[in-house]
MARGU-545110 format. One record per residue: x, y, z of N, C-alpha, C, O in turn; residue in three letters. Coordinates in steps of 0.05 Angstrom, whole numbers, padded with zeros to 5 digits, always signed. Each point is the difference from the previous one (the first is absolute). Layout:
REM residues N
XYZXYZXYZXYZALA...
//
This chain:
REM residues 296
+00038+00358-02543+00008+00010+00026-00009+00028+00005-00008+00009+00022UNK+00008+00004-00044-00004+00031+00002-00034+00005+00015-00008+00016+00017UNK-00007-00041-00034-00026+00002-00004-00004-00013+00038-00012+00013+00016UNK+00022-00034-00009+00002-00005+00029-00005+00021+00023-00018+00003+00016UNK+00049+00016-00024+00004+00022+00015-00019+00019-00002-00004+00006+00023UNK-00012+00010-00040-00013+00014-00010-00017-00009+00015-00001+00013+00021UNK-00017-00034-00021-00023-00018+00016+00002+00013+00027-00010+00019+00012UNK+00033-00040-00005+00009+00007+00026-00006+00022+00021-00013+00000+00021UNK+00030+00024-00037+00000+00023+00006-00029+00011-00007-00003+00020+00014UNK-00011-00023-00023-00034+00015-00008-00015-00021+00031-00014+00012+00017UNK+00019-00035-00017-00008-00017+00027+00004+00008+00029-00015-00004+00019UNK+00045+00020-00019+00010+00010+00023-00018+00020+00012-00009+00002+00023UNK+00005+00020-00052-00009+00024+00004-00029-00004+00008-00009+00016+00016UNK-00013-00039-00027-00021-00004-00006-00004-00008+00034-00015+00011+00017UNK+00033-00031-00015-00004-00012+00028+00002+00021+00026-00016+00001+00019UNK+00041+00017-00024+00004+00022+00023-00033+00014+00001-00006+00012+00021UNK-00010-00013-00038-00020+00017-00006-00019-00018+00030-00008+00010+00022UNK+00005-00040-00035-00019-00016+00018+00007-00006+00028-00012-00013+00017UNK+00044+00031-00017+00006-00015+00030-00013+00032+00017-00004+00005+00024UNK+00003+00013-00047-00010+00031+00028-00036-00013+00010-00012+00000+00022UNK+00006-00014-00056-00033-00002+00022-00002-00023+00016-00017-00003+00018UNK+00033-00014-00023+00013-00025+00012+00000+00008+00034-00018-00009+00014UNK+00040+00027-00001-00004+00014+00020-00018+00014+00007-00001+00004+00024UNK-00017+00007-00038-00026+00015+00014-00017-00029+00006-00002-00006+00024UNK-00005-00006-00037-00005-00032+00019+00004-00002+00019-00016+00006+00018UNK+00048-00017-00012+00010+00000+00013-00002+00017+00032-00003-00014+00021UNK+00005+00035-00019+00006+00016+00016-00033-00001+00010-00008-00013+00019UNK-00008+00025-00034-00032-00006+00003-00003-00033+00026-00006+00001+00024UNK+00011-00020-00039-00007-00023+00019+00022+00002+00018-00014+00004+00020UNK+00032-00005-00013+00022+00006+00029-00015+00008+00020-00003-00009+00023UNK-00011+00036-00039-00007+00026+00019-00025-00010+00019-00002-00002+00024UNK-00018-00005-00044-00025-00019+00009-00013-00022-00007-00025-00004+00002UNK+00046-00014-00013-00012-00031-00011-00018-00003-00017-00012-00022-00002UNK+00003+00054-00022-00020-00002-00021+00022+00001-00019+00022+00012+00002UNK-00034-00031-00028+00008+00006-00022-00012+00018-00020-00018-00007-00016UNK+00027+00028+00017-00016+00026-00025-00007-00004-00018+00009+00016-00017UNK-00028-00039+00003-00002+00008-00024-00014+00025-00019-00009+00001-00023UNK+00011+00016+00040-00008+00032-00014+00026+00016-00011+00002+00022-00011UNK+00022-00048+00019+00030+00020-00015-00006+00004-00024+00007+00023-00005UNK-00016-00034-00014-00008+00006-00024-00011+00027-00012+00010+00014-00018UNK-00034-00009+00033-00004+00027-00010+00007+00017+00017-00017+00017+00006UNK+00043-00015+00007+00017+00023+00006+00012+00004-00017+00003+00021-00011UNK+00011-00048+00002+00015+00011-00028-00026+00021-00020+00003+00024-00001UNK-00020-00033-00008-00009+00014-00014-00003+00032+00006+00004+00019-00014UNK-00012-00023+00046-00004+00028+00003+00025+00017-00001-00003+00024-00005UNK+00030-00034+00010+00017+00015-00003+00006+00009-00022+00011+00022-00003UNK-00017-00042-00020+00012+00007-00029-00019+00018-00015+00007+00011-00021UNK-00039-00007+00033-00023+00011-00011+00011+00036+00016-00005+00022-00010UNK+00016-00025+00033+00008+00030+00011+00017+00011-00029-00004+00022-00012UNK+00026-00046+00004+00024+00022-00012-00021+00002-00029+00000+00023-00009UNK-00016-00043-00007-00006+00002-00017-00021+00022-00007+00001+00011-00022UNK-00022-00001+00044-00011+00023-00001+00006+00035+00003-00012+00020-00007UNK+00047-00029+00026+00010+00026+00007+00027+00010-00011+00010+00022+00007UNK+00002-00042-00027+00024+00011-00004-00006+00017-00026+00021+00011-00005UNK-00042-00003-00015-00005+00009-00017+00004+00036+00016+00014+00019-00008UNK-00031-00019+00030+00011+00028+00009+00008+00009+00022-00004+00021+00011UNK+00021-00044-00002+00022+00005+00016+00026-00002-00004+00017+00011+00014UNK-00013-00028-00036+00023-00020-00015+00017-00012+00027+00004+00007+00024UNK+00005-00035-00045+00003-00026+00016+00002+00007+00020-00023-00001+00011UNK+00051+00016+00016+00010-00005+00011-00022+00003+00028-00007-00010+00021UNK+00001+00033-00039-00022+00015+00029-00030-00026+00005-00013-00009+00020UNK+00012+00005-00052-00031-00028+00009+00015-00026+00009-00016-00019+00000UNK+00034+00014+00005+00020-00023+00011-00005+00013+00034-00017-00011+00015UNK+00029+00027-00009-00012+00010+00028-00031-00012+00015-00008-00015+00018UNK-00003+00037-00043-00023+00004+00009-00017-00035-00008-00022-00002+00010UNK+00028-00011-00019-00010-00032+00002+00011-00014+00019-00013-00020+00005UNK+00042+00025+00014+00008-00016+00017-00017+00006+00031-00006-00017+00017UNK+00000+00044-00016-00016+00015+00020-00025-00007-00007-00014-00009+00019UNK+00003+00009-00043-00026-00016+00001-00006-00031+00008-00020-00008+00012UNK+00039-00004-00020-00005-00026-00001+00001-00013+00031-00013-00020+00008UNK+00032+00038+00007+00009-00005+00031-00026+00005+00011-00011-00017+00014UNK-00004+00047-00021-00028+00006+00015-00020-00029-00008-00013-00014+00015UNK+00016+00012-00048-00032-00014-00003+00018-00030+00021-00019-00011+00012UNK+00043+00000-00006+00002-00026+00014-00005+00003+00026-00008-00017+00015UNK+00015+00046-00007-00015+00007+00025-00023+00001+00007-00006-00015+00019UNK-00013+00031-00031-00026-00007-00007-00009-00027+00006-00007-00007+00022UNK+00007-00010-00043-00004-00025-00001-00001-00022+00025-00017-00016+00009UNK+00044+00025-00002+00002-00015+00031-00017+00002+00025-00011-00017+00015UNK+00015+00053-00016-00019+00012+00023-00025-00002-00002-00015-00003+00020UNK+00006+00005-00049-00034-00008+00007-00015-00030-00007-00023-00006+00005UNK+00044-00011-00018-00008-00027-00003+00014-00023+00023-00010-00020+00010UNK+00035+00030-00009+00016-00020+00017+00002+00006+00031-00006-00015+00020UNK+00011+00030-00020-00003+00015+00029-00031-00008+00014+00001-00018+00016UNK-00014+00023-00018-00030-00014+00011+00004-00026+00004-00011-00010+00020UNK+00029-00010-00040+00000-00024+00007+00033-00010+00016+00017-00016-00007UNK-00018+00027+00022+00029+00003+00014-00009-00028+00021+00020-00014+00005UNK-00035+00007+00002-00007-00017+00025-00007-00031-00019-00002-00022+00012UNK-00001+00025-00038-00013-00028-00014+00022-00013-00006+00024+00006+00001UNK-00042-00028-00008+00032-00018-00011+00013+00012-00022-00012+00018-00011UNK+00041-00026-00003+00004+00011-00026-00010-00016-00023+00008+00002-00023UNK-00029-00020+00032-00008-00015-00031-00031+00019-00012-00005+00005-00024UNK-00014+00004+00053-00021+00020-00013+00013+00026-00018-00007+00012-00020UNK+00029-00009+00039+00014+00031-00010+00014+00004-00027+00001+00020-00014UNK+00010-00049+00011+00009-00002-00028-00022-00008-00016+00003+00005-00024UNK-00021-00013+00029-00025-00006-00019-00015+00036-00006-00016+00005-00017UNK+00026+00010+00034-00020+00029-00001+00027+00020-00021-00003+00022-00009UNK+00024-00036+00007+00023+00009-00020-00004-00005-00029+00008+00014-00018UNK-00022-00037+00014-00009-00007-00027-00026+00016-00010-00004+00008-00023UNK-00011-00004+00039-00015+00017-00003-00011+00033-00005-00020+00009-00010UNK+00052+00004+00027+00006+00022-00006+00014-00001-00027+00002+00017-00018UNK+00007-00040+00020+00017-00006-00044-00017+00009-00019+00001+00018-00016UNK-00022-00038+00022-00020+00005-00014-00016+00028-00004-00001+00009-00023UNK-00008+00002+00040-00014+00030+00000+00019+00018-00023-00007+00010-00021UNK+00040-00009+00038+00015+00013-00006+00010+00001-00035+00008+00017-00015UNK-00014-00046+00011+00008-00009-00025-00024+00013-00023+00006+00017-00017UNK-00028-00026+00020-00022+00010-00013+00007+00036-00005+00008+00011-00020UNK-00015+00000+00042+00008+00020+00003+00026+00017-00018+00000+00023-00008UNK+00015-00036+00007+00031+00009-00013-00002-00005-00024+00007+00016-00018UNK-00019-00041+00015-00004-00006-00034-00021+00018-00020+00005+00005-00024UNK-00031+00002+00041-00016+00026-00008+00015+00027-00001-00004+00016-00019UNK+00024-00011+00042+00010+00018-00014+00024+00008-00019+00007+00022-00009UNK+00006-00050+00005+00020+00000-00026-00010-00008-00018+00013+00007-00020UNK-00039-00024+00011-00010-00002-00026+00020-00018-00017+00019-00006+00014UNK-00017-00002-00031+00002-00023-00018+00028+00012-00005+00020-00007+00014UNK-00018+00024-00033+00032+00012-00007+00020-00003+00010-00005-00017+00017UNK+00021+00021-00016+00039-00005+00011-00009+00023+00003-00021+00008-00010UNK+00044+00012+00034+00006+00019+00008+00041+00010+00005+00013-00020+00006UNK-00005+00033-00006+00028+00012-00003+00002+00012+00026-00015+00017+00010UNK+00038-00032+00001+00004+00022+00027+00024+00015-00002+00009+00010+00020UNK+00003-00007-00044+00011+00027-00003+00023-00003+00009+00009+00020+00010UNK+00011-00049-00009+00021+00001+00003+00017+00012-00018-00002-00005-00024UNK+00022+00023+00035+00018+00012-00017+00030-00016-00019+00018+00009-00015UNK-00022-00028+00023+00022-00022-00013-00021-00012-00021+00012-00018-00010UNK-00034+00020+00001-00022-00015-00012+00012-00022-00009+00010-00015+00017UNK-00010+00012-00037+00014-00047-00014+00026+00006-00005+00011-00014-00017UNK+00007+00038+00030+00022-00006-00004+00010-00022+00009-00008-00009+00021UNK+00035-00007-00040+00015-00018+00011+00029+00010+00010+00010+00022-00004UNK+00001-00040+00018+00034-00006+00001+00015-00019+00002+00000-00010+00022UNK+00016+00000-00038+00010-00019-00005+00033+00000+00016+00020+00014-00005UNK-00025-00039+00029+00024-00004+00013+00019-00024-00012-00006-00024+00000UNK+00027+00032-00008+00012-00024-00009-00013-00008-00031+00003+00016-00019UNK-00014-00035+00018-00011-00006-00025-00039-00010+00008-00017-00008-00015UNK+00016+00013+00042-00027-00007+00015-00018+00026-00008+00006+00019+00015UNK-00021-00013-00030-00019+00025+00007-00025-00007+00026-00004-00022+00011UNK-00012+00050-00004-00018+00001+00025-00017+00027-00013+00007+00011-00021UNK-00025-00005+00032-00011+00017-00005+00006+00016+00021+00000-00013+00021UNK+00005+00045-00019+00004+00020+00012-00014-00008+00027+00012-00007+00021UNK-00044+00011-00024-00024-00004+00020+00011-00026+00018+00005+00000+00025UNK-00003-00022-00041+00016-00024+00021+00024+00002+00015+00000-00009+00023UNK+00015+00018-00032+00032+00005+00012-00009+00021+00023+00009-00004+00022UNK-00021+00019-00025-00004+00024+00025-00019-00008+00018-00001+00012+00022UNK-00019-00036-00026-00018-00002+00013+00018-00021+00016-00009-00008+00022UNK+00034-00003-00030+00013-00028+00018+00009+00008+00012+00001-00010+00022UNK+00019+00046-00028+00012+00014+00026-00009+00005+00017+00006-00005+00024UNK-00028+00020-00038-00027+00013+00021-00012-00022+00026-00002+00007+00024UNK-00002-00026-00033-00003-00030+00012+00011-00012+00024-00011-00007+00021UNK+00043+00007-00032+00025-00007+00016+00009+00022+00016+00015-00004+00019UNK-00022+00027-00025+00000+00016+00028-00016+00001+00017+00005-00001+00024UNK-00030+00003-00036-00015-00002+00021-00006-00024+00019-00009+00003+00022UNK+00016-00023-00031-00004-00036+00015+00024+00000+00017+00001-00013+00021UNK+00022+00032-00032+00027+00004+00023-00012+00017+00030+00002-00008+00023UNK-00010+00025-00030-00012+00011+00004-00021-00002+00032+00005+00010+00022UNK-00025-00025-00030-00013-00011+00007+00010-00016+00022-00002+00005+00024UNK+00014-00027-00035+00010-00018+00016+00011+00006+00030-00007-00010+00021UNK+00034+00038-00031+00007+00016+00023-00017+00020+00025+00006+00013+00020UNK-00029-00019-00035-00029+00018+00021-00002-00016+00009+00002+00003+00025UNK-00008-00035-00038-00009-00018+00013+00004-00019+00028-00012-00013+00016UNK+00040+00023-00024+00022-00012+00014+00006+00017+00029+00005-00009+00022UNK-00007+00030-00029+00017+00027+00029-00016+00019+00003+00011+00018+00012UNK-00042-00011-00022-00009+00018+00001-00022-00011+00028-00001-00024+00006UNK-00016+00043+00009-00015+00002+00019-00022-00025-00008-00007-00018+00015UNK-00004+00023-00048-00017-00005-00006-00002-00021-00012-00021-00012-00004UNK+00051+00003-00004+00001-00028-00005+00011-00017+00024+00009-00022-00003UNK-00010+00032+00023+00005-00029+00020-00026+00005+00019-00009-00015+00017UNK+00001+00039-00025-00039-00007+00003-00014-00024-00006-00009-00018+00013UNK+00009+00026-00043-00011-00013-00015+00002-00040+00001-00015-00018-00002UNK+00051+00022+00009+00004-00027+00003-00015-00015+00027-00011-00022+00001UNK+00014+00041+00019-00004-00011+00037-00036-00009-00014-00010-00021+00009UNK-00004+00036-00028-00031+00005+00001+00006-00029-00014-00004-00019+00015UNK+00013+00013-00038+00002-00023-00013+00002-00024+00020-00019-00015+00001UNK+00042+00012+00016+00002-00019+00015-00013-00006+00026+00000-00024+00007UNK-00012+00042+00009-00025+00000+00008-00010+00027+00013+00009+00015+00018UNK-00033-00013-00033-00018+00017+00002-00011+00007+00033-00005+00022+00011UNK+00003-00040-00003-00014+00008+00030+00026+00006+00015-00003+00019+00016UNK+00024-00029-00017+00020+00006+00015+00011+00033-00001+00009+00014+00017UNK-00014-00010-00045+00014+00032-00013-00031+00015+00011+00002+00022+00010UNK-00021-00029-00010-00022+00023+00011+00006+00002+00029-00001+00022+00010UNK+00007-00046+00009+00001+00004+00029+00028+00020+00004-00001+00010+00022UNK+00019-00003-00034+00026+00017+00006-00008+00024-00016+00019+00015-00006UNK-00041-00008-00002-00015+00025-00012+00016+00000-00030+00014+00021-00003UNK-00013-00037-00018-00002+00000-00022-00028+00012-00016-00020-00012+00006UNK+00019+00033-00024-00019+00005-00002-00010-00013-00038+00005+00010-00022UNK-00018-00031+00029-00002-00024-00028-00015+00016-00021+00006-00001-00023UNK-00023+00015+00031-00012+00010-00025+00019+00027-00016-00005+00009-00022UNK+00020-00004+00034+00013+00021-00007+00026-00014-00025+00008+00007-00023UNK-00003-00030+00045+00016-00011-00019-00015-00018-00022+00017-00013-00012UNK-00041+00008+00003-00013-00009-00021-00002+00019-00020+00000+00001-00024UNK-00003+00015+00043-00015+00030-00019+00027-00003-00022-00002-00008-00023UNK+00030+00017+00037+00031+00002-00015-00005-00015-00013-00009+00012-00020UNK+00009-00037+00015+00000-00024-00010-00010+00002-00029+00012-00003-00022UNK-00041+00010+00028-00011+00012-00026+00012+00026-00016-00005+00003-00024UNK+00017+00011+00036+00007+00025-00009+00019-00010-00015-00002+00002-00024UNK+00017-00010+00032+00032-00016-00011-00004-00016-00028+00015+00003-00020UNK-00036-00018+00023-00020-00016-00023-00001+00022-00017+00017+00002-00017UNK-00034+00012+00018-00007+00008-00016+00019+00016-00013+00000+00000-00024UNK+00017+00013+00036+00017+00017-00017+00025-00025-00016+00021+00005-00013UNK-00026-00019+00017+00024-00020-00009-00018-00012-00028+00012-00005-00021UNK-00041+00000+00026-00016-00006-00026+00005+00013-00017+00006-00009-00023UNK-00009+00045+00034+00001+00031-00020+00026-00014-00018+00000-00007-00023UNK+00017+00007+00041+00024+00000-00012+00005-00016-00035+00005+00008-00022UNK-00011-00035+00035-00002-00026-00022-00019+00005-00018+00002-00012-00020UNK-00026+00032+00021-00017-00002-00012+00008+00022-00030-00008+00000-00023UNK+00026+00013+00038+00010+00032-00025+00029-00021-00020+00004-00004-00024UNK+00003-00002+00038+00017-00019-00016-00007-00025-00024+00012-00007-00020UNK-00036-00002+00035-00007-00021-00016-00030+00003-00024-00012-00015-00015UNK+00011+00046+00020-00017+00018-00027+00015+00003-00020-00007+00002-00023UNK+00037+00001+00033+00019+00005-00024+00002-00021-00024-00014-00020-00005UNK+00037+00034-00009+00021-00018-00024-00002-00024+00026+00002+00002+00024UNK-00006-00028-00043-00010-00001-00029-00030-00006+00005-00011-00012-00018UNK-00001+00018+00040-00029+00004+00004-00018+00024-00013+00000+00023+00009UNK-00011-00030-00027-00004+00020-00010-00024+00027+00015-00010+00020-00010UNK+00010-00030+00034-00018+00016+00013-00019-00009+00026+00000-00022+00010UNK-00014+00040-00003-00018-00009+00018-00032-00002+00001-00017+00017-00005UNK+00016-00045+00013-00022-00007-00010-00012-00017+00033+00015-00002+00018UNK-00037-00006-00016-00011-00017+00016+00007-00028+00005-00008-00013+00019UNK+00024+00002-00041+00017-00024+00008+00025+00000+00022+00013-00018+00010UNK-00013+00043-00008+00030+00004+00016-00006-00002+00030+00016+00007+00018UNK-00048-00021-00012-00003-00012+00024+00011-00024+00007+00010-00007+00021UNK-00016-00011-00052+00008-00032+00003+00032+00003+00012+00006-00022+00009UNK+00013+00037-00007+00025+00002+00012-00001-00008+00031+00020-00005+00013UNK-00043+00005-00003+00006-00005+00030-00007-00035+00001+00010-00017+00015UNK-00029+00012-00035+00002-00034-00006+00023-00007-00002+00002-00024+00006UNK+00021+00034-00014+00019-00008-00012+00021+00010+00020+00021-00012+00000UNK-00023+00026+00013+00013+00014+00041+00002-00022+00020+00018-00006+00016UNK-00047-00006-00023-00004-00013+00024+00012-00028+00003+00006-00011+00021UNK-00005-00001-00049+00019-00019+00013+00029+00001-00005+00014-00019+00007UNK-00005+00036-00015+00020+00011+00018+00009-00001+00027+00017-00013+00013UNK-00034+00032-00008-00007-00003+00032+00006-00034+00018+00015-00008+00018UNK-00033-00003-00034-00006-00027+00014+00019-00017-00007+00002-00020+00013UNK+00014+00022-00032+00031-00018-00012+00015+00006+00026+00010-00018+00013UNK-00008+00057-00001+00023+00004+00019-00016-00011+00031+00004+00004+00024UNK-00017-00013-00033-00024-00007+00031-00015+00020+00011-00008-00009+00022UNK-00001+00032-00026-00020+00015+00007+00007+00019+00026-00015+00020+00004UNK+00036-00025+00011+00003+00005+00025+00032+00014-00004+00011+00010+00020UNK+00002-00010-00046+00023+00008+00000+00006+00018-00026-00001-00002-00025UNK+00008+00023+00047+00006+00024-00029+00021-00011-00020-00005-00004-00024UNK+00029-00002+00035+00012-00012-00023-00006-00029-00016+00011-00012-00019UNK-00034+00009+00036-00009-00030-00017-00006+00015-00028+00009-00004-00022UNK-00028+00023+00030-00015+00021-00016+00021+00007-00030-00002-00004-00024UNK+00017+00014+00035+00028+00005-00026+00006-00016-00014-00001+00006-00024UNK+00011-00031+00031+00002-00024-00011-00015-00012-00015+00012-00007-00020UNK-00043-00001+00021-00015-00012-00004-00008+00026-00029-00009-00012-00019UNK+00012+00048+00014-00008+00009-00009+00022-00004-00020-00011+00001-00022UNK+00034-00004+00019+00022+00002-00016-00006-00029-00014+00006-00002-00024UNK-00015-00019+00035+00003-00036+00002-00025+00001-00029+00004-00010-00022UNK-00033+00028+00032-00016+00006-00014+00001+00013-00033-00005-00007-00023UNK+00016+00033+00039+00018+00009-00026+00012-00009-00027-00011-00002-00022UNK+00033-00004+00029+00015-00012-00010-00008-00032-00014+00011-00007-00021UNK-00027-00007+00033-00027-00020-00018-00010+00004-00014+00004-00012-00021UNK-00023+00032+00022-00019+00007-00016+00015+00014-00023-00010-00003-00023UNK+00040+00022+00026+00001+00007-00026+00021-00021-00010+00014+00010-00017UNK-00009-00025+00020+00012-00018-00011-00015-00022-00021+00009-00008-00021UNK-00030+00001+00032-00021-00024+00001-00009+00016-00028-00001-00012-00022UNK-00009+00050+00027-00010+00019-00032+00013+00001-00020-00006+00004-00024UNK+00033-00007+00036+00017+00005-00023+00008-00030-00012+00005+00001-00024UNK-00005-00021+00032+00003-00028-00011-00030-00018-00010-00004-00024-00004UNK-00015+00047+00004-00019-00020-00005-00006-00011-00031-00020-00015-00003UNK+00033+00021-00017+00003-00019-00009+00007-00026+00001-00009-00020-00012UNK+00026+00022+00028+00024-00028+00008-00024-00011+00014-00004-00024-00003UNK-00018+00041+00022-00016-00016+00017-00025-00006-00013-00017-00007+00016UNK+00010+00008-00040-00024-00010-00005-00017-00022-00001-00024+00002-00006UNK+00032-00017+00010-00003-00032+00018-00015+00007+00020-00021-00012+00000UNK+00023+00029+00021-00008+00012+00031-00027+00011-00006-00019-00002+00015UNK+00017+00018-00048-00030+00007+00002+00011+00035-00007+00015+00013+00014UNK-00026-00005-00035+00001+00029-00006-00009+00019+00029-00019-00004+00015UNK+00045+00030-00015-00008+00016+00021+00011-00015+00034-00008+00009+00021UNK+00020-00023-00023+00011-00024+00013+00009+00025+00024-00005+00000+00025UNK+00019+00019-00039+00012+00026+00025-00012+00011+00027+00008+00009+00022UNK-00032-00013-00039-00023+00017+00030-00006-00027+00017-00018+00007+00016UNK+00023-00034-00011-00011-00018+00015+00029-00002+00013+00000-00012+00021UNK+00026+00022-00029+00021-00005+00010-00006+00008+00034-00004-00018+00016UNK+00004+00043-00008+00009+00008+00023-00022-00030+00025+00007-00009+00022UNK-00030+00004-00039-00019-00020+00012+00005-00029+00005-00009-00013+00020UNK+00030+00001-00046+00015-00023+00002+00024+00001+00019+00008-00017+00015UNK+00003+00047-00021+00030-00002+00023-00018-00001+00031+00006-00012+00020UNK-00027+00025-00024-00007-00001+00035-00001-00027+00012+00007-00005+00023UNK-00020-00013-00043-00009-00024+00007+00027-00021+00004+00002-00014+00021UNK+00017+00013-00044+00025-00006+00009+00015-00003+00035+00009-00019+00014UNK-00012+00043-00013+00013+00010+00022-00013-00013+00028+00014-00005+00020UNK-00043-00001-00021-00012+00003+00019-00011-00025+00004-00015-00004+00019UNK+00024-00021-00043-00004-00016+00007+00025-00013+00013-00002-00020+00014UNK+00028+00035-00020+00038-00005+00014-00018+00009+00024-00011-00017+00013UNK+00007+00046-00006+00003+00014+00019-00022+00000+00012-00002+00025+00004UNK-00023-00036+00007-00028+00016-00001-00006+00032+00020-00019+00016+00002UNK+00050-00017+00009+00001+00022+00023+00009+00036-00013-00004+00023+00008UNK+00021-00039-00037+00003+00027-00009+00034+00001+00003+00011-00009+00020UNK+00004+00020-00040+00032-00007+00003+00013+00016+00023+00021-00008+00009UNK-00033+00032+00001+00008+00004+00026-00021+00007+00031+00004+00015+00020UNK-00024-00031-00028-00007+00004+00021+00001-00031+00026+00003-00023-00007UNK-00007+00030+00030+00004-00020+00012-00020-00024+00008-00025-00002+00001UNK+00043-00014+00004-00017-00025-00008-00027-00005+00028+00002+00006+00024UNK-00023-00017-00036-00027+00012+00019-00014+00015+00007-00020-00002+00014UNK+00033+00030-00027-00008+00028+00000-00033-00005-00011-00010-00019-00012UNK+00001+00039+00018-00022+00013-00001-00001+00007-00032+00017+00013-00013UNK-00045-00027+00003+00000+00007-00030-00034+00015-00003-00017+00000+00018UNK+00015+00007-00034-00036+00014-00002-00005-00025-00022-00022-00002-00010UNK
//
């Protein structure tokens, strides 16, 4: 039981991680019906800010200064790749997203080089043990960190200017431009929001018991996205759900794979890919999105 809970709780934390990039998805296609696959190397770029600058700034200040970067480079990105294609369909635009992956990826991986890197968390592999469950320091703060901010969120989402923007643009676009909605502005947010929510997941999931940062810590948005598509693509809290649903699989599936070796060694990393498929052959719409909706 201990070993259950322990799971559990490392799954919760793991999953709160996939549901922040889970929502930059998310919010990204609402805003303009592309799916990003360039979330990936935001994460990187956010975790490559703290990993180059907390040596002489220490953590708190290269935590800053990577959330401010990561917002410009998603700004960036939008305005000179996406933005030009404001008038195309979203299937060219998301095809020109894989491609900025790509540039971006090459790029990031030349300049982190083969080695792990330390981003200088000040809790380093400490643990704490609740009850008889231990967590690692880095996990437990990154689920707070998480759960405030997705509270958070939600309440922007919900009552702020820019989330019932965002929603009118979602539900239709020509209608929110004729009452002077201004759509690129709210794309632009969209990405900004992304990206600092990547930063976020990205400093957390360098930690305990990760031993660092490396250029794998792209494959995390493979592992975002169907997330994403379990909560239906179109719903932030699908988004949460589907990241916790993920979560919580995959470290369960790592930690029992003994029990699972029948399934095929490494059985953990195809998890979040089998739960998608599950779901979507019950659901093909996605567990909260609505039925006939609009899928990419």
């Amino acid at each position: 039981m201990i070993k259950f809970l322990s799971l559990l709780l490392a799954g919760l934390s793991l999953g709160s991680m996939y549901a922040l990039v889970a929502m930059g998805f998310v919010i990204i296609y609402k805003a303009s019906g592309v799916a990003n696959f360039a979330h990936g190397s935001l994460l990187l770029i956010g975790a490559t800010f703290v990993a180059f600058t907390h040596d002489t700034l220490g953590f708190g200040p290269a935590v800053l200064v990577a959330l401010l970067g990561t917002a410009a480079s998603a700004f960036l990105l939008q305005f000179l790749f996406i933005r030009p294609m404001r008038t195309a369909s979203p299937i060219p635009t998301t095809i020109v997203t894989i491609g900025m992956d790509i540039l971006l990826l090459v790029l990031l991986t030349g300049l982190l080089g083969e080695g792990l890197h330390e981003l200088g968390q000040p809790w380093a592999g400490d643990t704490v043990v609740i009850g008889d469950v231990g967590i690692t320091v880095n996990r437990l703060i990154g689920l707070i960190v998480a759960a405030l901010l997705i509270v958070g969120f939600l309440v922007l989402f919900k009552r702020s200017a820019w989330g019932i923007s965002m929603r009118a643009a979602a539900e239709d676009p020509e209608a929110a431009a004729l009452v002077g909605l201004r759509l690129g502005r709210v794309t632009a947010t969209t990405w900004i929001i992304a990206g600092v929510l990547a930063c976020v997941a990205a400093i957390f999931l360098t930690g305990a018991p990760t031993p660092g940062l490396s250029p794998a810590l792209w494959t995390v948005a493979l592992v975002a996205f169907p997330a994403a598509i379990i909560g239906g693509l179109t719903s932030v809290h699908g988004a949460l759900v589907g990241g916790l649903v993920i979560g919580v699989a995959e470290s369960l599936a790592t930690g029992y794979q003994q029990q699972l070796l029948f399934l095929g060694r490494g059985f953990g990393i195809v998890v979040p890919f089998v739960v998608l498929l599950v779901v979507l052959l019950v659901r093909p719409e996605g567990l909260f999105s609505a039925r006939g909706g609009r899928r990419v």
